[in-house]
C-alpha positions in Angstrom: -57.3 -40.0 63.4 -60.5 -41.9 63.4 -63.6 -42.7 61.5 -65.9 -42.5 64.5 -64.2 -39.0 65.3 -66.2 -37.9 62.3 -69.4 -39.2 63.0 -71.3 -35.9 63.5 -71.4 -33.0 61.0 -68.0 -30.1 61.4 -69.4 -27.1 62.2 -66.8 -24.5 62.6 -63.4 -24.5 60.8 -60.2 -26.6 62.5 -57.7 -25.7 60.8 -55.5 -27.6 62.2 -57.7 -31.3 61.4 -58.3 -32.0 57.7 -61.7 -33.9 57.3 -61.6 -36.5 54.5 -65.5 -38.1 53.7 -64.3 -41.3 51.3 -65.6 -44.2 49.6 -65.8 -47.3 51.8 -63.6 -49.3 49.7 -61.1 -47.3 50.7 -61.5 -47.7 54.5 -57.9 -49.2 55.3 -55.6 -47.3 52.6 -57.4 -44.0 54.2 -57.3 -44.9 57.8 -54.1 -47.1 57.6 -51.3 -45.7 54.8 -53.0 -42.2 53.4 -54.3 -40.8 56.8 -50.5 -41.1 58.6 -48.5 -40.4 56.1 -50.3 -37.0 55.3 -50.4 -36.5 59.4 -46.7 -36.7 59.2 -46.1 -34.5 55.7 -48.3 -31.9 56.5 -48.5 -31.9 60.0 -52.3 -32.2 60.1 -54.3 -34.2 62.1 -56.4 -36.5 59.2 -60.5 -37.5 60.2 -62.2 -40.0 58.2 -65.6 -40.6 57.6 -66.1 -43.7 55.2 -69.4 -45.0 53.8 -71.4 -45.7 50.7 -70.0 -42.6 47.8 -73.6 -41.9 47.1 -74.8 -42.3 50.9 -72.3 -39.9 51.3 -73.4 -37.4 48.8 -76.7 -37.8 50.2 -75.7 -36.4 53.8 -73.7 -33.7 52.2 -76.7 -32.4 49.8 -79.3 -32.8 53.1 -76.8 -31.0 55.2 -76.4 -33.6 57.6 -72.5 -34.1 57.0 -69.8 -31.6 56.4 -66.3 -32.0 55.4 -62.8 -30.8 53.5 -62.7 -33.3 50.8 -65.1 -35.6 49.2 -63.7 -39.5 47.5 -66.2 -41.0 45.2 -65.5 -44.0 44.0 -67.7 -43.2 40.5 -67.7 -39.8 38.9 -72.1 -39.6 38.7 -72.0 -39.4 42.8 -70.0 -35.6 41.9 -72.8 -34.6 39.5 -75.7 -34.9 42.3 -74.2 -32.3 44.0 -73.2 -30.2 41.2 -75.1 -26.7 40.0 -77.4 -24.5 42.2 -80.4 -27.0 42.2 -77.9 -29.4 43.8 -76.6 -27.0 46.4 -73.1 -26.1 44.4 -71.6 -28.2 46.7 -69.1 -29.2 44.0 -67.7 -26.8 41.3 -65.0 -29.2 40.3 -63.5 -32.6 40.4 -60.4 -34.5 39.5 -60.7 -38.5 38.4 -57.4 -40.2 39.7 -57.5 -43.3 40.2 -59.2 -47.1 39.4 -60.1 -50.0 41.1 -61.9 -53.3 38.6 -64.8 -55.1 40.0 -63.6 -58.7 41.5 -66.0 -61.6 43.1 -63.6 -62.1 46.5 -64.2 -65.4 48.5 -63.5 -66.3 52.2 -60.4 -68.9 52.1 -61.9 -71.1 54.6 -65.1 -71.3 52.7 -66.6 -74.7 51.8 -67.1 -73.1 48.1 -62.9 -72.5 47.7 -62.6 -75.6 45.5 -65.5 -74.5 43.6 -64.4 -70.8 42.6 -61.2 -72.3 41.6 -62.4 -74.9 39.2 -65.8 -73.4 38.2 -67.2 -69.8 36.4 -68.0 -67.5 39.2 -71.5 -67.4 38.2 -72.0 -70.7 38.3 -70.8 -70.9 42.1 -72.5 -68.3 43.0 -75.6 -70.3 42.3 -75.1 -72.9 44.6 -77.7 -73.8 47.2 -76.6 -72.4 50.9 -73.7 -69.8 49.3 -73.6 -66.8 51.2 -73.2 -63.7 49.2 -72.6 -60.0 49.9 -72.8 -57.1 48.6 -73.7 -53.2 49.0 -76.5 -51.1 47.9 -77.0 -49.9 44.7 -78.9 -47.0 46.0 -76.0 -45.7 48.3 -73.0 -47.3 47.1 -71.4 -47.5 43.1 -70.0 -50.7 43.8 -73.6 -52.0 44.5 -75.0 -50.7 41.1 -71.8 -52.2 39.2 -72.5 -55.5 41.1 -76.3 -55.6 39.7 -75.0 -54.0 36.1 -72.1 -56.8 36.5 -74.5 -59.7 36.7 -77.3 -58.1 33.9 -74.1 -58.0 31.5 -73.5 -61.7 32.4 -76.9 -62.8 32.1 -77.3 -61.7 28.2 -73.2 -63.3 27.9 -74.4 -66.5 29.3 -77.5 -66.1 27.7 -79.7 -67.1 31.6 -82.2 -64.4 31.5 -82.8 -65.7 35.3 -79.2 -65.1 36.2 -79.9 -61.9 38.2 -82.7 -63.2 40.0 -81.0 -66.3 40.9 -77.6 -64.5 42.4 -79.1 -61.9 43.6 -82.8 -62.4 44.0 -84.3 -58.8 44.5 -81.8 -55.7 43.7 -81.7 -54.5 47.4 -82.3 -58.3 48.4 -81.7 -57.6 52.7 -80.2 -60.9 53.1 -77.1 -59.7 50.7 -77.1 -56.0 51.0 -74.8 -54.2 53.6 -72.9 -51.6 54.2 -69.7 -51.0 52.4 -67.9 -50.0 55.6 -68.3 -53.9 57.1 -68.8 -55.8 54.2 -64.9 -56.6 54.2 -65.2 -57.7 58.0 -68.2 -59.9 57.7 -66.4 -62.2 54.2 -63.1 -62.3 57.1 -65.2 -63.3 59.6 -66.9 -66.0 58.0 -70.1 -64.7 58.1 -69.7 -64.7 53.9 -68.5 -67.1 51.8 -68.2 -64.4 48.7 -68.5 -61.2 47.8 -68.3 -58.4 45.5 -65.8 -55.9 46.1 -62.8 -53.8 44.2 -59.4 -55.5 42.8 -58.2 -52.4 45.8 -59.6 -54.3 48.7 -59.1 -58.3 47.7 -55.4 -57.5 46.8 -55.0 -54.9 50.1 -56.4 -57.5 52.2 -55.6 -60.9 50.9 -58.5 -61.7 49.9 -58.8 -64.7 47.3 -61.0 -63.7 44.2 -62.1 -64.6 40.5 -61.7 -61.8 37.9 -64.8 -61.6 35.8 -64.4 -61.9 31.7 -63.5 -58.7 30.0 -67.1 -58.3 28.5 -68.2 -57.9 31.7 -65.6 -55.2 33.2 -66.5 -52.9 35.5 -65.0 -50.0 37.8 -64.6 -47.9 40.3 -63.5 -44.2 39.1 -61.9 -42.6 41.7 -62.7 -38.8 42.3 -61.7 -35.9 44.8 -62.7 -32.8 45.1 -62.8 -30.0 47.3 -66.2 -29.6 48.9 -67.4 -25.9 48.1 -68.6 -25.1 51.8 -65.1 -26.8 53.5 -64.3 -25.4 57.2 -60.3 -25.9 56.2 -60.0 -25.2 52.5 -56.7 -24.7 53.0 -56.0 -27.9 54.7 -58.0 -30.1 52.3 -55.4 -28.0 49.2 -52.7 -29.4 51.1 -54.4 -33.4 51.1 -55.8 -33.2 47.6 -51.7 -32.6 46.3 -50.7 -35.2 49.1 -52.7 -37.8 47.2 -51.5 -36.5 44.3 -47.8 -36.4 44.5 -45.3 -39.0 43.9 -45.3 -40.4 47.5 -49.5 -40.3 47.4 -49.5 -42.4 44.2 -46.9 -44.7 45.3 -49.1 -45.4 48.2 -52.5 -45.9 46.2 -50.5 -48.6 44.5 -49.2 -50.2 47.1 -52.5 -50.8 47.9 -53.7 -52.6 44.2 -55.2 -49.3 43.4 -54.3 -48.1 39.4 -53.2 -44.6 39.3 -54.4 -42.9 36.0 -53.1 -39.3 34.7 -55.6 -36.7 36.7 -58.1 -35.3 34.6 -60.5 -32.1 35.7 -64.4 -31.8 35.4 -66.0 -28.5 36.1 -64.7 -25.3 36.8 -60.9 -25.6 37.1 -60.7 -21.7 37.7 -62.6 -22.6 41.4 -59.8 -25.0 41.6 -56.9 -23.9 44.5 -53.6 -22.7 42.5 -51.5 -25.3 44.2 -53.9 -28.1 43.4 -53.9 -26.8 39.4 -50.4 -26.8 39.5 -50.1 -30.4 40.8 -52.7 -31.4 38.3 -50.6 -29.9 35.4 -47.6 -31.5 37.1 -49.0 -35.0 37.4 -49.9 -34.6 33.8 -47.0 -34.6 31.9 
């Protein structure tokens, strides 16, 4: 089980490995909790491949990645690979899960005092703060993070606001990938950052809650990818994540399990995983 095991596109079937592509922000429930504990249920070796949802999509629609199931952490990413223009990649999808936008801070930061007695945006202003963030080209939680701050500028009523967190929208001195954004707040090389309620309360990572008005998600899909090389195997993860023991899991790791609902064609849909679906949603 390893991410760098999947770091080139599956080419034939293995039906005895189930490869997962998922949302970055889910890097250490996947590789840490999920991944096992499906190895040891199923009997199938897990591979994960984590990265940016829509980065993802990308390699999938330009045929430069290949896998069993594909995690998005907003339900648009499933809609750029939906319909024959887009490849019919994906027929179907099920949303199952949340995760709310939170600003998470380093605890050794020189800024801790400040995000504890002062509005987020406010600190986040300061002269020398380093902030983080990911794309908003290649990753939802990047576009949320820039739609996040817009919302807070008309609230706050500093037109300026975005320009002065944020500077540009793919700013290079903020943006990275959402794979190691985690590792570099840890590490010191951040004093903040943006990133889902899942990974500060995974990780122990202080953070500020932003007001209501200003909410914002991730929407956790999964789907079977049309083209899989172990259809059979990726059934068998997609009901994992959906059974009891799955959701118990997603929220022991601060992730909000929500009744499954279907967009698509459900009749494309395995009969186990319809089944489970119906199950989950009584």
């Amino acid at each position: 089980m390893s991410l760098a095991a999947a770091g080139a596109p599956a080419l034939a079937a293995d039906h005895g490995t189930v490869n997962v592509l998922y949302a970055g922000s889910l890097v250490n429930l996947m590789e840490h909790s999920v991944g096992p504990a499906f190895e040891k249920a199923a009997g199938l070796d897990f591979r994960g491949y984590a990265a940016g949802s829509n980065k993802i999509a990308n390699e999938i629609k330009g045929k430069l990645r290949r896998g069993d199931v594909f995690i998005s952490a907003s339900p648009k990413v499933n809609g750029a690979l939906m319909g024959e223009s887009n490849g019919n990649h994906v027929t179907w999808y099920v949303n199952f899960a949340k995760s709310p936008l939170m600003i998470g801070y380093n605890p050794h930061s020189k800024f801790v005092k400040d995000f504890k007695t002062r509005r987020w945006d406010q600190v986040l202003q300061e002269p020398g703060i380093r902030i983080g963030r990911t794309d908003p080209k290649l990753d939802p939680k990047g576009a949320f993070t820039v739609q996040m701050v817009d919302r807070a500028a008309k609230l706050y009523r500093q037109p300026d606001l975005a320009q002065k967190i944020l500077g540009a929208p793919e700013n290079p001195a903020q943006v990275l990938p959402e794979e190691t954004l985690v590792g570099r707040l840890q590490s010191g090389q951040l004093d903040a950052g943006f990133f889902y309620s899942t990974e500060t309360s995974d990780l122990n990572i202080p953070a500020v809650a932003p007001e209501a008005a200003l909410h914002a998600q991730a929407d956790y899909t999964l789907t079977i990818l049309a083209d899989a090389p172990n259809a059979e195997g990726a059934a068998k993860f997609v009901n994992f994540l959906l059974s009891k023991q799955g959701e118990a899991l997603l929220e022991a790791h601060g992730i909000d399990v929500i009744k499954p609902t279907t967009t698509g064609n459900p009749l494309l849909m395995p009969a186990s995983v319809q089944a489970m679906i119906e199950a989950s949603a009584r």
